[in-house]
C-alpha positions, -999 to +999 in steps of 0.1 A: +000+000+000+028+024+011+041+019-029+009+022-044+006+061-022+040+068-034+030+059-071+004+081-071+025+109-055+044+105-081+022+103-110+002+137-089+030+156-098+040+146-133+005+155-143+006+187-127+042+195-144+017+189-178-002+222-173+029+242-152+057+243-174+051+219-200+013+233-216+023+271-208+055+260-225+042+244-253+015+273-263+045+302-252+066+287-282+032+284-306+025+327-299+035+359-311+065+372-293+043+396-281+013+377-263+038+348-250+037+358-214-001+364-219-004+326-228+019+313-202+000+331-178-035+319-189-021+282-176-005+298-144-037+316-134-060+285-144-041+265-120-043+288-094-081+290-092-090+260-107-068+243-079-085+258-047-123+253-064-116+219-065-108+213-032-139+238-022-164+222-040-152+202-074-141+168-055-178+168-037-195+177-072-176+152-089-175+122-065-194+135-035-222+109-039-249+102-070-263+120-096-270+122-132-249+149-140-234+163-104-231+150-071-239+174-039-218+198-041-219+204-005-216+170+006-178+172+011-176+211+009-140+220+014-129+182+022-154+181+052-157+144+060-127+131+040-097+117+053-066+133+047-050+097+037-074+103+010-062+139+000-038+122-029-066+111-049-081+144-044-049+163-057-051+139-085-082+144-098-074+182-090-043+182-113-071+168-141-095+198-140-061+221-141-050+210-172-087+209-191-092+246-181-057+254-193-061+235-227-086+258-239-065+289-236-047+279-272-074+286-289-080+324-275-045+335-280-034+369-289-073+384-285-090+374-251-092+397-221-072+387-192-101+397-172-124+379-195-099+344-186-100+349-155-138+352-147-142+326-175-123+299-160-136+294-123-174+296-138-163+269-164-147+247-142-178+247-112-210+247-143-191+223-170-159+203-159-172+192-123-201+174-137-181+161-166-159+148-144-190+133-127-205+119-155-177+099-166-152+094-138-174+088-107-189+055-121-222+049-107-258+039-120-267+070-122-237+095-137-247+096-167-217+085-201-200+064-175-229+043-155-267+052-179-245+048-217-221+026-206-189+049-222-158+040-217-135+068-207-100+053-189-084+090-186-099+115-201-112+118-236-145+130-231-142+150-195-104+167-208-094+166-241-135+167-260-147+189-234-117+210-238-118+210-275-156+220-279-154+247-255-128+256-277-147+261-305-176+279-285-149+304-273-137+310-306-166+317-326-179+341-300-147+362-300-137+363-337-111+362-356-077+378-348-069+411-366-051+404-401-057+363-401-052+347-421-039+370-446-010+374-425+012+345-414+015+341-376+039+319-370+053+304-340+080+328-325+101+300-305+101+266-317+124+251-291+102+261-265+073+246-285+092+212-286+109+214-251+070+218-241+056+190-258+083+162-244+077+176-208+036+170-220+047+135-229+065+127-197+042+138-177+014+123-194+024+086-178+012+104-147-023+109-165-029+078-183-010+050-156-020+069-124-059+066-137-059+026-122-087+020-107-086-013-084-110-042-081-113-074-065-074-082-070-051-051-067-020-072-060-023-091-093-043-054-111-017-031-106+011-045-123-008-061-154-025-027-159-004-002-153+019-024-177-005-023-206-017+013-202+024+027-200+029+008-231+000+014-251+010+053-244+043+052-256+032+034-288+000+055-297+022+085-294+051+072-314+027+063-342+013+100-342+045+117-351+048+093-377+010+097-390+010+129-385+047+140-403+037+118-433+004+137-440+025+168-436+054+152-460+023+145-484+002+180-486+033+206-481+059+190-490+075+193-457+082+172-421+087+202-398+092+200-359+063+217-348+042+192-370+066+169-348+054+181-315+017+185-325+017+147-336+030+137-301-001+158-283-023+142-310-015+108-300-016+113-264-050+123-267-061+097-288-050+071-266-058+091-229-092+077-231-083+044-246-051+034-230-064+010-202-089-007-232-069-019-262-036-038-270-005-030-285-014-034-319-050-011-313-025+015-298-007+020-327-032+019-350-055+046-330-020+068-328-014+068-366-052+072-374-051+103-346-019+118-363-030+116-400-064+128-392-054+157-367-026+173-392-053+172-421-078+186-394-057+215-383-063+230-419-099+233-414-104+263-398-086+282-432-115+264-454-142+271-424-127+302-411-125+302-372-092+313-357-083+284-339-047+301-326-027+272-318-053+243-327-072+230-299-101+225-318-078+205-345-059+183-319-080+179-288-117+177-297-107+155-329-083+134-315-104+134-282-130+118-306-112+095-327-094+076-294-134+079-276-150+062-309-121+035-316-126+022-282-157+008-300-133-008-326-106-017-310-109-026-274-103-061-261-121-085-231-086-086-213-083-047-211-100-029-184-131-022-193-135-062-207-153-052-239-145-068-268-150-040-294-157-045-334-132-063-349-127-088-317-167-098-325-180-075-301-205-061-324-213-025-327-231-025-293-198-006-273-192+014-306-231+027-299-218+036-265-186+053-273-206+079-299-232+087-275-213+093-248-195+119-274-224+135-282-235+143-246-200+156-239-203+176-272-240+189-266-232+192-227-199+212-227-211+232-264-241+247-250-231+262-213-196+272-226-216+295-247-238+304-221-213+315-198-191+335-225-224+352-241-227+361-204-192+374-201-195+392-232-224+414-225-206+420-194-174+427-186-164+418-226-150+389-240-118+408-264-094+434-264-099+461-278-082+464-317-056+491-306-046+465-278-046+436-296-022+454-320+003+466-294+005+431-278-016+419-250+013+408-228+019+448-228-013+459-221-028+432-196+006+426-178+027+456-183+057+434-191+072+422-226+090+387-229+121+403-248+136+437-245+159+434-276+166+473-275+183+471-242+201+438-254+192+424-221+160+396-218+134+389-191+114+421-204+105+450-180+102+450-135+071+448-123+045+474-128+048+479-087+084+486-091+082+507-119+051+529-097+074+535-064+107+538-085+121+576-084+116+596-116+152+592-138+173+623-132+182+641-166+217+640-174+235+665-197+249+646-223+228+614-220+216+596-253+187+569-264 
């Protein structure tokens, strides 16, 4: 038992690492020099107050008890009545509403109001991601993909990476398109970090997919036969995305470039997040290079649809999120966890059934209160900067700070705007030059 608490300890903290550096890492790379610091902090913030609303109310909404969609959410209000030997699960499961919150910031880049993120995220997280979590992690008769469909979901797909990626969507056909896209090219201004970000992602999604064990009847004999199938089915799904993913990209442009690279890693790590614990080695790969083919040829959709998808959320999470949900149906086996044989084992399209209903709750669920609460937000406080902002470079304007001062020569951008307020006004010196 003492092992088992240190796995999980363990895996706490690798998934954690996913959202602070790896994701603010990952989307700092994919941005404009000047709205980098902007994006990093959309993660840092997220975790901040998704962290303490979880532990408020989020563990009792989500596994506080029964309920179609949510659990009392003052059951367990601020960890009343739960042990503190139990407080690692909680920080788990806390780490899993972090990094869904944080996912959807890609997608906003360069054009969203601080303020907007910031009131956006805590009413997100208590009206869509606790109940999601509900519905498909707190596994009773009554939640409703997991226990009434009969979804599989072993870490993820639907609660993170579809919710994520639909909310996505909502967010960015509410606020519009950037100024100038996509007649100008935006291109990623740091590449290294991009890649840097999306190895750290890949790390610490072991924490994610193998820390996601749930024991039955045998935990002695469970824990190494799972947690064996689901590290390994992770490694290979996301292996077979680079390569499904840098072939397509060979294919249409002509080109295998890094950041296609690190997008086909995040591609297959979704794919496979809600799959992992379901299907063997040979369903891994195949649901990796299916996930990386499809998601670079789906990233190109929103120039023939035209929604400004920043750094493609939409493109990697909600359609990889689906293709991995879906395949279970196809590709799942009787000695994986859930013990459903899926299509082409002879299981029939019953758990295929399943899988796409329980994506189009999530879908229908997460699509229509995401736009609620940013329609609310909008005719509010406002969703978007204003165009003379956006311009100038909202890590300027919303954090007084720039990422690179390359007039001074020096980098790490300006001191803080309380510095700068209680610094002494410069002498003028005779003589002294720009």
């Amino acid at each position: 038992m003492d092992g088992y608490y240190a796995f999980m300890l363990v895996a706490t903290a690798f998934v954690l690492m996913m959202t602070v550096p790896a994701l603010a890492l990952f989307y700092g790379g994919m941005s404009r020099s000047k709205s980098v610091l902007n994006m990093m902090m959309m993660s840092y913030v997220a975790a901040a107050i998704v962290g303490i609303l979880y532990v408020a109310v989020g563990w009792s909404m989500g596994f506080g008890g029964d309920g179609t969609f949510f659990a009392n959410p003052f059951e367990l209000l601020w960890l009343d009545g739960v042990s503190t030997g139990d407080y690692i699960f909680v920080m788990f499961q806390m780490t899993f509403a972090i990094i869904t919150a944080a996912l959807i910031s890609g997608a906003v880049a360069d054009r969203m109001k601080f303020s907007a993120w910031v009131l956006f995220v805590p009413l997100w997280a208590v009206i869509v991601y606790f109940p999601m979590a509900h519905m498909v992690f707190s596994c009773t008769d009554d939640s409703l993909i997991c226990g009434r469909i009969g979804a599989q979901d072993y870490a993820g797909g639907t609660a993170v990476h579809i919710n994520a990626g639909i909310a996505a969507l909502v967010l960015v056909l509410l606020l519009g398109k950037r100024i100038g896209w996509p007649r100008e090219q935006m291109r990623p201004h740091n590449l290294t970090l991009t890649m840097l970000g999306a190895g750290l992602l890949w790390m610490g999604w072991y924490g994610f997919n193998v820390g996601s064990i749930v024991f039955g009847d045998d935990p002695e004999t469970q824990f190494p036969l799972e947690t064996g199938r689901t590290f390994a089915t992770t490694t290979l799904a996301t292996m077979a995305a680079i390569l499904g993913w840098l072939a397509v990209e060979r294919l249409i442009h002509k080109k295998a470039t890094s950041l296609g690279a690190a997008s086909g890693i995040v591609a297959g790590l979704v794919a496979i997040t809600p799959a992992t614990g379901a299907v063997n080695l040979s369903g891994a790969v195949a649901i990796g290079a299916i996930a990386g083919a499809v998601c670079a040829w789906a990233v190109g959709l929103k120039y023939r649809l035209g929604y400004d998808d920043s750094l493609d959320v939409v493109g990697v999470h909600l359609v990889g999120g689906i293709i991995g949900t879906v395949l279970i149906g196809v590709f799942s086996t009787s000695e994986g966890a859930g013990g459903v044989d899926g299509l082409i084992y002879g299981g029939g399209f019953g758990s295929l059934a399943d899988q796409a209903l329980g994506v189009v709750v999530a879908v229908v669920y997460s699509g229509i209160l995401t736009a609620v609460i940013a329609l609310a937000i909008k005719y509010t406080i406002g969703l978007r900067l204003d165009e003379e902002d956006e311009v100038n470079g909202i890590d300027l304007v919303a954090h007084g700070e720039s990422a690179y001062d390359l007039h001074s020569g020096t980098s790490g951008g300006s001191s803080s705007v309380l510095a700068a307020a209680t610094a002494p006004a410069p002498t003028k010196t005779e003589g002294a030059s720009a």
